[in-house]
C-alpha positions as CSV (number, residue, x, y, z in Angstrom):
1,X,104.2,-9.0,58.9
2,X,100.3,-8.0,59.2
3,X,99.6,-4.0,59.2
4,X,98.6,-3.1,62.6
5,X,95.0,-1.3,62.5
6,X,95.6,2.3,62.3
7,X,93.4,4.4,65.4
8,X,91.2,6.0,62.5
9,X,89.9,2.8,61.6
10,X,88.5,1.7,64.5
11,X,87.0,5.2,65.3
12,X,85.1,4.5,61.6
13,X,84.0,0.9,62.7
14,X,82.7,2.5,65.9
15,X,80.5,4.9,63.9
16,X,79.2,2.7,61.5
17,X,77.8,0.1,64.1
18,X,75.2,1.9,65.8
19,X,74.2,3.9,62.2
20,X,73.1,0.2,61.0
21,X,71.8,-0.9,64.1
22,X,69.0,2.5,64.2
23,X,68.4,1.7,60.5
24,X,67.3,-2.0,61.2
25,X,65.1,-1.0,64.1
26,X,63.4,1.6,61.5
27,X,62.3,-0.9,59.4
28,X,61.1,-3.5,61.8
29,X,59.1,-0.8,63.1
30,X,57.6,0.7,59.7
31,X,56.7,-3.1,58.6
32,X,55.2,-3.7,62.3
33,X,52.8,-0.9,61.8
34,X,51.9,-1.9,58.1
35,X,50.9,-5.1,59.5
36,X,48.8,-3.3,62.7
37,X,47.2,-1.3,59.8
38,X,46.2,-4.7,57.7
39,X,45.1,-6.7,60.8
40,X,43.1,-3.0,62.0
41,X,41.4,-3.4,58.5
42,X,40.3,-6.8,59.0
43,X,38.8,-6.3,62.4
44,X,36.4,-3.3,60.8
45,X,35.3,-5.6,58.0
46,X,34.3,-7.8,60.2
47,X,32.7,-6.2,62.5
48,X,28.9,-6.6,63.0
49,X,26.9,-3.7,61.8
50,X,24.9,-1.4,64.2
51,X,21.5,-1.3,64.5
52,X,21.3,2.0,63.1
53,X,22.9,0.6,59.6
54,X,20.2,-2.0,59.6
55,X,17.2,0.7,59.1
56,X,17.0,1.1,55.6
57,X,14.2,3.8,56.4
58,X,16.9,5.9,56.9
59,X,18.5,5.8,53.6
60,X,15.9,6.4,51.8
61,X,15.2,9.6,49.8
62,X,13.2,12.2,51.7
63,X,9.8,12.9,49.9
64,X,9.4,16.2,48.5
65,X,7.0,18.5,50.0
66,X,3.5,18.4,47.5
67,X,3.8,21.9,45.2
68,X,0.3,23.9,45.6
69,X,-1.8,24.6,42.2
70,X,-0.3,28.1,42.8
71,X,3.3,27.4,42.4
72,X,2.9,25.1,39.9
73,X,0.7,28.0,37.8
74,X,3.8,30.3,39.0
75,X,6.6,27.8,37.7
76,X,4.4,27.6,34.3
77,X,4.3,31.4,33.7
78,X,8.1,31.6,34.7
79,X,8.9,28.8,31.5
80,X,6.6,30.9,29.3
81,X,7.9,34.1,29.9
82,X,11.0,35.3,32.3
83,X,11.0,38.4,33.0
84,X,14.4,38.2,34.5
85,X,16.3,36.5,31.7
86,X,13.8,37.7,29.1
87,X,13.2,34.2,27.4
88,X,10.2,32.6,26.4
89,X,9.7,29.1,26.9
90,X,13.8,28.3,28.5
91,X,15.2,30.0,24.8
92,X,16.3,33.8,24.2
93,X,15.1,36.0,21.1
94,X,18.4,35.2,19.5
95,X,18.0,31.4,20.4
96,X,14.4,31.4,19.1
97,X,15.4,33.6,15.7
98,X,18.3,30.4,14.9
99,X,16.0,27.8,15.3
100,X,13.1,29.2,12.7
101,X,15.8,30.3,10.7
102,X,17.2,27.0,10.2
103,X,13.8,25.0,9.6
104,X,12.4,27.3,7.4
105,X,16.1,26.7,5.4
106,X,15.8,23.0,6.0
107,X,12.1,23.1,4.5
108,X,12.6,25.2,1.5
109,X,15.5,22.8,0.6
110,X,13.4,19.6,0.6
111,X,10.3,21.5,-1.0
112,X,12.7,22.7,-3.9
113,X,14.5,19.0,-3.9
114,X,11.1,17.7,-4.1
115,X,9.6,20.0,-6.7
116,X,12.8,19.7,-8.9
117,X,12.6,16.3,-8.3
118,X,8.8,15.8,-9.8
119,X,9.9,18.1,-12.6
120,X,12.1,16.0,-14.0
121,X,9.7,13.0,-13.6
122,X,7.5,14.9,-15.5
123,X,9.5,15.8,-17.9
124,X,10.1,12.2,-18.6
125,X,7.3,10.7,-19.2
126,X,4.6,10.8,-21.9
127,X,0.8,12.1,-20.6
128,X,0.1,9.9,-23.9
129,X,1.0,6.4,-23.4
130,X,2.9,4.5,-20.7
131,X,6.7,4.7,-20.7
132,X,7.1,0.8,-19.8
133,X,4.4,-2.2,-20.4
134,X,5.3,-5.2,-18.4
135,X,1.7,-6.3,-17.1
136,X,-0.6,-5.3,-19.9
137,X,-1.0,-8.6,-22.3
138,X,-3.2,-10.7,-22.7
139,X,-6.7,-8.6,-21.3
140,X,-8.6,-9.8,-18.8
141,X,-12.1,-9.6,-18.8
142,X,-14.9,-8.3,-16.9
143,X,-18.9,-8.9,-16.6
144,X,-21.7,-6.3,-15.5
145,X,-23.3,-6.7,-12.8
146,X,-21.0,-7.0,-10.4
147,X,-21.5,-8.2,-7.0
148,X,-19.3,-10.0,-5.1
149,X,-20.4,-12.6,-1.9
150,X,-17.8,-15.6,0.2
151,X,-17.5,-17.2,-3.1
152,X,-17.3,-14.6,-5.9
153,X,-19.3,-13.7,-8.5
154,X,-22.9,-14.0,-8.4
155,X,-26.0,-13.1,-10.1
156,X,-28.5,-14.9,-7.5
157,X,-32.7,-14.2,-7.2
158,X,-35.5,-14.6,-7.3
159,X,-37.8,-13.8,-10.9
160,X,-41.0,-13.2,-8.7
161,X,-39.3,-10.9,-6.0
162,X,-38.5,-7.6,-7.3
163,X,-36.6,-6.6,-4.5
164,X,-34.3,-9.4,-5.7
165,X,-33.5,-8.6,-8.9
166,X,-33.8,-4.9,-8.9
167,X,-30.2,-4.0,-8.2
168,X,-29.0,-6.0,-11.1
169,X,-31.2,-3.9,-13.6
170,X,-29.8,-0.7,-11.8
171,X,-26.4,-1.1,-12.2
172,X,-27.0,-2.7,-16.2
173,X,-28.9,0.4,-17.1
174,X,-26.8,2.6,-15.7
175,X,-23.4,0.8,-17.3
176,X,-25.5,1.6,-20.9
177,X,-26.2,5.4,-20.3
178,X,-23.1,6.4,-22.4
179,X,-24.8,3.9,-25.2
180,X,-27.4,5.7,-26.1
181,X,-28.1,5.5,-29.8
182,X,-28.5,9.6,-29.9
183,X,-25.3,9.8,-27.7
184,X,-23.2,7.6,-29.9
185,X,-24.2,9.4,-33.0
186,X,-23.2,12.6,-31.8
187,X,-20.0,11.5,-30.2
188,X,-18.7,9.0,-32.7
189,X,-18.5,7.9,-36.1
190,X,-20.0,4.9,-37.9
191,X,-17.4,2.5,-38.7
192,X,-18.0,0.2,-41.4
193,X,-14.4,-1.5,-41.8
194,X,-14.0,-4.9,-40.4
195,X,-9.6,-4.5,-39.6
196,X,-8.2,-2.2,-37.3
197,X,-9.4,1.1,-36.6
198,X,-5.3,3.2,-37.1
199,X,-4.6,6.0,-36.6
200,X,-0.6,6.5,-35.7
201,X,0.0,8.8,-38.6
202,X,-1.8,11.1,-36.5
203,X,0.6,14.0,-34.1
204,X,0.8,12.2,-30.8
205,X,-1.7,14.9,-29.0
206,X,-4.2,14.6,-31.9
207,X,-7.1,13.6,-30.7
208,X,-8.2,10.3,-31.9
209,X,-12.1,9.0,-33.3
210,X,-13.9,6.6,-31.9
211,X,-16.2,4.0,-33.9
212,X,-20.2,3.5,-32.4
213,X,-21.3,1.2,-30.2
214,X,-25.1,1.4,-30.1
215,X,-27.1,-0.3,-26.8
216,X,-30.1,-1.5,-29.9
217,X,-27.5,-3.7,-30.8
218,X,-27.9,-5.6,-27.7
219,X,-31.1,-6.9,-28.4
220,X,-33.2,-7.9,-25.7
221,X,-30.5,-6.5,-23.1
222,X,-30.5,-3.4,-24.4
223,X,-32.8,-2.3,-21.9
224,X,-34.7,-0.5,-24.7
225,X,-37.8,-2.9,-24.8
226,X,-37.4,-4.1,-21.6
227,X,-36.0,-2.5,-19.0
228,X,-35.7,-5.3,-16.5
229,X,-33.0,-6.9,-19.0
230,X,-35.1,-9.8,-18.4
231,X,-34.8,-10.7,-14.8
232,X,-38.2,-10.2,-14.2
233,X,-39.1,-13.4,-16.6
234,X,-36.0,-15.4,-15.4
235,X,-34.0,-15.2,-18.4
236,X,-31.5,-12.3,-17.2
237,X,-28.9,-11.0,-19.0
238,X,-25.0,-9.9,-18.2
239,X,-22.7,-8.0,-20.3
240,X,-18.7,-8.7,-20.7
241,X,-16.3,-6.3,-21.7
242,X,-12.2,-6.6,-22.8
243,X,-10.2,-5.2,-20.8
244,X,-8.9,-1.8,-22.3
245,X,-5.3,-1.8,-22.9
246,X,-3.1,1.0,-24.8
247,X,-1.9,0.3,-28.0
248,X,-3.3,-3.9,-28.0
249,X,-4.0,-5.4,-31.0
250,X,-6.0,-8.5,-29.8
251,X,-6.7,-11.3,-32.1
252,X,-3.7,-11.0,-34.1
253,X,-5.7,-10.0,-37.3
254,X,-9.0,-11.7,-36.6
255,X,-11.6,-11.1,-33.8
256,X,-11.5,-12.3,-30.7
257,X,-14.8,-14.0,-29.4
258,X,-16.3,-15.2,-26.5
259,X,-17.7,-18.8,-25.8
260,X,-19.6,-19.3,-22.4
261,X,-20.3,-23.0,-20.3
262,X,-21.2,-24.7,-17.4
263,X,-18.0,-25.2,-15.1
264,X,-19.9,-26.9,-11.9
265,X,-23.5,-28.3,-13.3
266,X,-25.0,-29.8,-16.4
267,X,-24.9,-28.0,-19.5
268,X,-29.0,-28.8,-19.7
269,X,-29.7,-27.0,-16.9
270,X,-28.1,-23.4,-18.2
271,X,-29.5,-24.0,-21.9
272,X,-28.8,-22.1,-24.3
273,X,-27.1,-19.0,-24.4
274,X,-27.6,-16.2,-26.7
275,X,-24.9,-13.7,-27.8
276,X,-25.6,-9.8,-29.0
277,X,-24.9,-8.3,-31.5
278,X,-22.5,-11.0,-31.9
279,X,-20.1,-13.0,-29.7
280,X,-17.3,-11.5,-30.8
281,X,-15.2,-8.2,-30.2
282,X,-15.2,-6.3,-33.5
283,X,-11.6,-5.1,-34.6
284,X,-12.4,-1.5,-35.6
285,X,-12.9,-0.5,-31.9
286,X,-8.8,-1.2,-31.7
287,X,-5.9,0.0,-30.7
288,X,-7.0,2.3,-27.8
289,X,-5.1,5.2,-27.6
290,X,-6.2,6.6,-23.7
291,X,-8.3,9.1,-22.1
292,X,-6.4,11.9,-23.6
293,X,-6.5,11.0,-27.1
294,X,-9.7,8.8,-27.5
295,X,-11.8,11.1,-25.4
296,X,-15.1,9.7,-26.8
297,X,-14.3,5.6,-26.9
298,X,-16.9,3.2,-26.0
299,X,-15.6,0.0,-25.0
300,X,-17.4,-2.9,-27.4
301,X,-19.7,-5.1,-25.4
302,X,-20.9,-8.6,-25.9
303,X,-24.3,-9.2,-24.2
304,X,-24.7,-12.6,-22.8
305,X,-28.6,-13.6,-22.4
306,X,-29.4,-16.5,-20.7
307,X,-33.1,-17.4,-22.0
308,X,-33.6,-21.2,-20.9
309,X,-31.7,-21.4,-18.1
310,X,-33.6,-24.0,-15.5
311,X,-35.2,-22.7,-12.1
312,X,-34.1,-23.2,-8.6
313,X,-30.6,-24.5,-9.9
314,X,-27.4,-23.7,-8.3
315,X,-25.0,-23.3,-12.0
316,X,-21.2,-22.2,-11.8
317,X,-20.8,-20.3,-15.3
318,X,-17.4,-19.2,-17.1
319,X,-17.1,-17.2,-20.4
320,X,-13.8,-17.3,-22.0
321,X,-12.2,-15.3,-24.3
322,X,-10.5,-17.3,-27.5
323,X,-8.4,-16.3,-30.1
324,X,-4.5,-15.4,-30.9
325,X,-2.1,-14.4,-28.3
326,X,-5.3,-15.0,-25.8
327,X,-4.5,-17.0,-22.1
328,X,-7.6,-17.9,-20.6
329,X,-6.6,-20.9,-18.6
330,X,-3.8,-19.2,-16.6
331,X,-2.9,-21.0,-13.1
332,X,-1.9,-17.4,-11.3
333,X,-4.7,-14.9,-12.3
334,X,-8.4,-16.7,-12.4
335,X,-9.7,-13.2,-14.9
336,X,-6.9,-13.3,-17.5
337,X,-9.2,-14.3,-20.0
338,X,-11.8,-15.4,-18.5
339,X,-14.5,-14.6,-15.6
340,X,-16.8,-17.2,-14.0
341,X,-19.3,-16.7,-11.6
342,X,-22.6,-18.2,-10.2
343,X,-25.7,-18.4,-11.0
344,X,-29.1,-19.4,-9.8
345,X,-32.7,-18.5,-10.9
346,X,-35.5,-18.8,-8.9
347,X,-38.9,-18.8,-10.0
């Protein structure tokens, strides 16, 4: 036998039924107006804009009004001084007091790095001779006069035109000044020895002697008898000189000397060359010891005359230097050794 539905039961069931149907109403409603909302949305996006959006005029920033001379003097005196907030230039005392305080910390700390620093170097190295020599052999040589035009070296004029000529004699005369017979006799000794000049067993500070080097040995480019060095009859003359280098030892034992040719001519056209006192660098004038020690040193010279050279003839000369441990043909550095330059004499 079925149960027979008890009166409760159907007052529950009666309940219930109108409970679910209010709850399904509420959220057809609530998802209606979500989709009102959406479609609302839509419309305003879409809708065409007024003509009031379309002036841009009205968007723009407003200009500002044009400050007077006046207020701008005013606003300048109010960043240098406030009176209200009592700061000078936007910062308080305090502010100001900070800032200086920390520079002048910041400076003192870099000038004592920096002095500490060059006290140390200092310290290291030798006022005497050079701590590391990676560029200082072979010498190079060098030639007075020296003037320079597009194509280098040049001893160009004209024997008949002073004006020509005259600059050459100037700058010879004035490279033999410290030559001076009297001047090398006071200043240094006569040398006699045809070897190196030592002097190591000397205290590093001692100052060094220095052997003479007399411009009468130069002969007719001394300057002494004439004091055109021979420009003014066509047949000038140049001088060459090693350069100086600490502590070398050219020549390995014998003298280096000096040979001089025709690189771009004919060799009748230069003629012969004449050498004074000799074409060769002496070996009692080395090792140089520097400024400090060999206060009174007189670089040896070869004088280089050129006494039949031919007129109106465009010559490219090069002396060489020849000897031991001497480059003179190097591919990288045209004056290791060497120097060329041209030459033309016009009558």
């Amino acid at each position: 036998m079925e149960p027979e539905p008890s009166a409760g039961g159907d007052e529950d069931l009666q309940t219930s039924a109108p409970k679910a149907r209010a709850g399904s109403l509420h959220k057809h409603s609530h998802e209606l107006a979500e989709a009102l909302e959406v479609e609302q949305e839509g419309l305003v996006e879409h809708q065409p804009l007024e003509q009031d959006d379309l002036n841009f005029e009205r968007w723009k920033p407003k200009p500002k009004p044009k400050r007077t001379l006046h207020e701008k003097i005013g606003d300048l005196k109010t960043y240098l001084w406030n009176p209200e907030t009592k700061e000078f230039m936007g910062r308080s005392g305090k502010s100001w007091s900070l800032i200086l305080l920390f520079y002048a910390a910041l400076y003192v700390f870099l000038a004592a790095m920096f002095a500490g620093c060059m006290c140390c170097l200092m310290w290291s190295i030798s006022p005497y001779s050079p701590t590391y020599n990676d560029r200082v052999m072979p010498p190079g040589m060098t030639m007075t006069p020296h003037f320079h035009d597009v194509h280098g070296l040049v001893v160009l004029f004209n024997a008949s035109d002073r004006s020509s000529w005259k600059k050459y004699a100037r700058v010879l005369e004035a490279q033999l000044k410290p030559y001076d017979d009297v001047v090398q006799e006071r200043r240094n000794m006569a040398c006699t020895q045809d070897g190196y000049f030592m002097q190591d067993d000397l205290e590093e500070s001692a100052e060094r002697k220095a052997c003479q080097f007399k411009r009468s040995w130069l002969g007719p480019c001394s300057g002494s008898q004439d004091k055109d060095f021979g420009y003014s009859k066509g047949k000038p003359c140049i001088l060459l000189r090693m350069n100086r280098i600490l502590g070398y030892l050219p020549g390995q034992g014998t003298p280096v000397n000096v040979a001089c040719g025709v690189k771009k001519g004919t060799s009748e056209s230069l003629g012969e060359v004449d050498f004074y006192p000799k074409n060769i660098f002496n070996l009692m004038y080395y090792p140089y010891y520097g400024k400090l020690r060999h206060v009174n040193y007189s670089s040896p010279l070869v004088a280089v005359h050129f006494s039949r050279v031919q007129y109106d003839t465009y010559l490219h000369v090069q002396c060489k230097l020849h000897g031991k441990g001497i480059i003179n043909d190097s591919p990288t550095d045209r004056h290791l050794g060497s120097v060329s330059f041209s030459l033309e004499v016009g009558a």
